[in-house]
C-alpha positions as CSV (number, residue, x, y, z in Angstrom):
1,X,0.0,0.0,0.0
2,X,1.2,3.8,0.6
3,X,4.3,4.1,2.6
4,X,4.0,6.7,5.2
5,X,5.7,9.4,3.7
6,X,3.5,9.1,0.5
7,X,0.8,9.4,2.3
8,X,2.0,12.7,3.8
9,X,2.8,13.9,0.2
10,X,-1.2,13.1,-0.5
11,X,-2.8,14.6,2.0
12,X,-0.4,17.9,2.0
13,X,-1.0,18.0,-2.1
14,X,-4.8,17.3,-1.2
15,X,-5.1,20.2,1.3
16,X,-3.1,22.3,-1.2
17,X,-5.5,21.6,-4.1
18,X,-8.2,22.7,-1.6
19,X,-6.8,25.7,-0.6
20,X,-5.9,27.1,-4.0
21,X,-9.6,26.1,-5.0
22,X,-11.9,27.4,-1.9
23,X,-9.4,30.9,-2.8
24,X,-10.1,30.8,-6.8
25,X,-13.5,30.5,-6.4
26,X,-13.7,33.5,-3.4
27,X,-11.9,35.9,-6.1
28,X,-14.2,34.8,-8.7
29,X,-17.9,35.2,-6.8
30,X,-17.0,38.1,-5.6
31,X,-18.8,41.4,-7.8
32,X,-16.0,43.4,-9.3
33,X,-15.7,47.1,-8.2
34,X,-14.2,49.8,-10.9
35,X,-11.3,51.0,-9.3
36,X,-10.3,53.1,-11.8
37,X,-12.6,56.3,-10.8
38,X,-11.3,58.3,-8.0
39,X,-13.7,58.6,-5.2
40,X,-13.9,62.7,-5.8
41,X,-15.6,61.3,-9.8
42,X,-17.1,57.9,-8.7
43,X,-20.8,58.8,-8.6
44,X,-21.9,56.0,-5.9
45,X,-19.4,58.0,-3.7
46,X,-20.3,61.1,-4.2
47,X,-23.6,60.8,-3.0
48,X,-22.8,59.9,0.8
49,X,-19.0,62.2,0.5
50,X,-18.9,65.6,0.6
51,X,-17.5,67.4,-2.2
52,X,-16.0,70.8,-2.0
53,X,-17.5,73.6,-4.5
54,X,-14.1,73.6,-5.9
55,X,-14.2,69.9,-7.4
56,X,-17.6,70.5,-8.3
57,X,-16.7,73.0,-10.2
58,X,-13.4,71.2,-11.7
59,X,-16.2,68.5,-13.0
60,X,-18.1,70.5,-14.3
61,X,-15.4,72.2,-16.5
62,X,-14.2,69.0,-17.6
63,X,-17.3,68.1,-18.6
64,X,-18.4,71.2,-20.3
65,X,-14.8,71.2,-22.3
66,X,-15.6,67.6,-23.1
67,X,-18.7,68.4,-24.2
68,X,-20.2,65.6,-22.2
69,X,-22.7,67.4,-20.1
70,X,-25.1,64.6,-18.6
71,X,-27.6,63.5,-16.0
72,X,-24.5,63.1,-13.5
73,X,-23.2,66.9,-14.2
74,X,-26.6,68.5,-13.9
75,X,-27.2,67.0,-10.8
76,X,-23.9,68.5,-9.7
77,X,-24.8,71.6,-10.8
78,X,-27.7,71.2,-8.6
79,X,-25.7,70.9,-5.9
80,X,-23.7,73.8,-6.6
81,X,-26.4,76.1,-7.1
82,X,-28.4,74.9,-3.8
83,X,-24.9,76.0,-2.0
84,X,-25.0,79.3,-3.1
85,X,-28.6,79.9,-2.8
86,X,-28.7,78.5,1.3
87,X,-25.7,81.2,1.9
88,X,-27.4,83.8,3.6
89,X,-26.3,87.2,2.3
90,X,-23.4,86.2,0.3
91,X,-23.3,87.5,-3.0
92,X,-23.6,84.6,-6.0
């Protein structure tokens, strides 16, 4: 039958191929994330971090430049303008 140290090399070659499976199929169920947005851009983000005025406003110059004015960009512009119309006697 198996000598003892064959029997070793099974069961450490078995508890590799285990290993090396459970972790293949853990990096395959799990949903990819786009990691090439920054958070300031990502759109999931920006809806529960705060933006300053001033990357708002670097967006929405891209954008404009771009000319790639969206649903995303008016919605910052929203944004923007409901800043500057809840500042209470600041000039626009």
């Amino acid at each position: 039958m198996f000598k003892t140290r064959n029997a070793m090399l099974l069961i450490v070659a078995v508890i590799l191929v285990s290993g090396v499976t459970t972790a293949a199929y853990f990096k395959t169920a799990t949903p990819a994330t786009s990691s090439s947005l920054s958070a300031s851009v990502n759109p999931g983000v920006s809806q529960s971090t705060y933006m300053s005025n001033q990357t708002i406003r670097s967006i929405l110059d891209q954008a404009y430049e771009q000319h790639r004015w969206g649903a995303r960009q008016q919605t910052l512009l929203n944004i923007l303008n409901a800043r500057y119309d809840n500042r209470i006697d600041m000039p626009r």
